[in-house]
C-alpha positions in Angstrom: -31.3 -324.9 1.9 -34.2 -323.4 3.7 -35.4 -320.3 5.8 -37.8 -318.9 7.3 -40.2 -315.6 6.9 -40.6 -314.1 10.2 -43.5 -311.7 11.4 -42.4 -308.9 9.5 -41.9 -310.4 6.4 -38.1 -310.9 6.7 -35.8 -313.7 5.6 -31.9 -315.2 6.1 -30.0 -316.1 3.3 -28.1 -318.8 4.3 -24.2 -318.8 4.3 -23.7 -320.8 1.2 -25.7 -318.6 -0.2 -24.2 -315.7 0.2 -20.8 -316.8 0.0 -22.4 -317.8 -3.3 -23.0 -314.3 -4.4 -20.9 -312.5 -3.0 -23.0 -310.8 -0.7 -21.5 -308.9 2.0 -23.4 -306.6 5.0 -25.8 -303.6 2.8 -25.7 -305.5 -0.5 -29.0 -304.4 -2.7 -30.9 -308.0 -4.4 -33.4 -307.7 -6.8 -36.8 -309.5 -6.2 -38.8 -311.1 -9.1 -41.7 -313.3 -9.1 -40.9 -316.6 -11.0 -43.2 -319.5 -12.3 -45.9 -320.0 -9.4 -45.1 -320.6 -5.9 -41.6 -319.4 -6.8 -39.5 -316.1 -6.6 -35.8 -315.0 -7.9 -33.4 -313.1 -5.9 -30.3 -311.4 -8.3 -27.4 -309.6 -7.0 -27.6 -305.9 -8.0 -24.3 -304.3 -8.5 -23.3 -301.3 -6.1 -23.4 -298.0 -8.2 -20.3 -296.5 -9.0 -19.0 -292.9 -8.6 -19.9 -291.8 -11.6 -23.6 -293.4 -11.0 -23.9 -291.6 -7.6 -22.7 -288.2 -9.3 -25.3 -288.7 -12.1 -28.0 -289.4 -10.0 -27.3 -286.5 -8.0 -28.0 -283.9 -11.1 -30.5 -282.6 -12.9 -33.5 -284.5 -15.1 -31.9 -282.4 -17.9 -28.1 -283.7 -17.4 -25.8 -284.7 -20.2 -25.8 -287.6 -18.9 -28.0 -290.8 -18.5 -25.9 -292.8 -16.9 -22.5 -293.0 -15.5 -21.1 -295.5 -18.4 -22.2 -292.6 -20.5 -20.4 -290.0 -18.0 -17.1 -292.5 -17.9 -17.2 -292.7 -21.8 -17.5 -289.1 -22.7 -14.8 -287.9 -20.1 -12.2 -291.2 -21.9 -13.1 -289.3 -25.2 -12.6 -285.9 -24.1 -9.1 -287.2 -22.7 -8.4 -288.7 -25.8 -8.9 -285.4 -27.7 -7.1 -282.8 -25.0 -4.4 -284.9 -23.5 -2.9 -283.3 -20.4 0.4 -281.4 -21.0 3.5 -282.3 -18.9 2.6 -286.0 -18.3 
């Protein structure tokens, strides 16, 4: 497969591609700089809720990450199940 660079500094990944990967209209890629003369392009997962939400506070949150928020809110349902259900 090939493409091309244009003027500024764009590219199209072609179909196969991005059928390949997954990739649909907005989806984030991660650049890195391989051997020489080379580079690699990785899918980056969409954040979740919980990511957005964590993002959104404080340096100082409970919270570094929203596996950590999702975890800590399973454990606190473990411990106080809801009445009624």
């Amino acid at each position: 497969m090939e493409t091309q660079v244009t003027s500024k500094g764009r590219l199209i990944l072609p179909h196969k591609a991005r059928k390949a990967l997954g990739l649909e209209s907005s989806a984030m890629l991660a650049v890195e700089l391989g051997e020489p003369g080379s580079v690699i392009l990785r899918k980056k997962n969409a954040p979740g809720f919980f990511d957005r939400f964590v993002g959104l506070k404080a340096k100082a949150a409970p919270f570094a990450s929203g596996d950590e928020a999702r975890e800590a809110f399973r454990v606190a349902e473990s411990f106080c199940p809801r009445s009624g259900r």
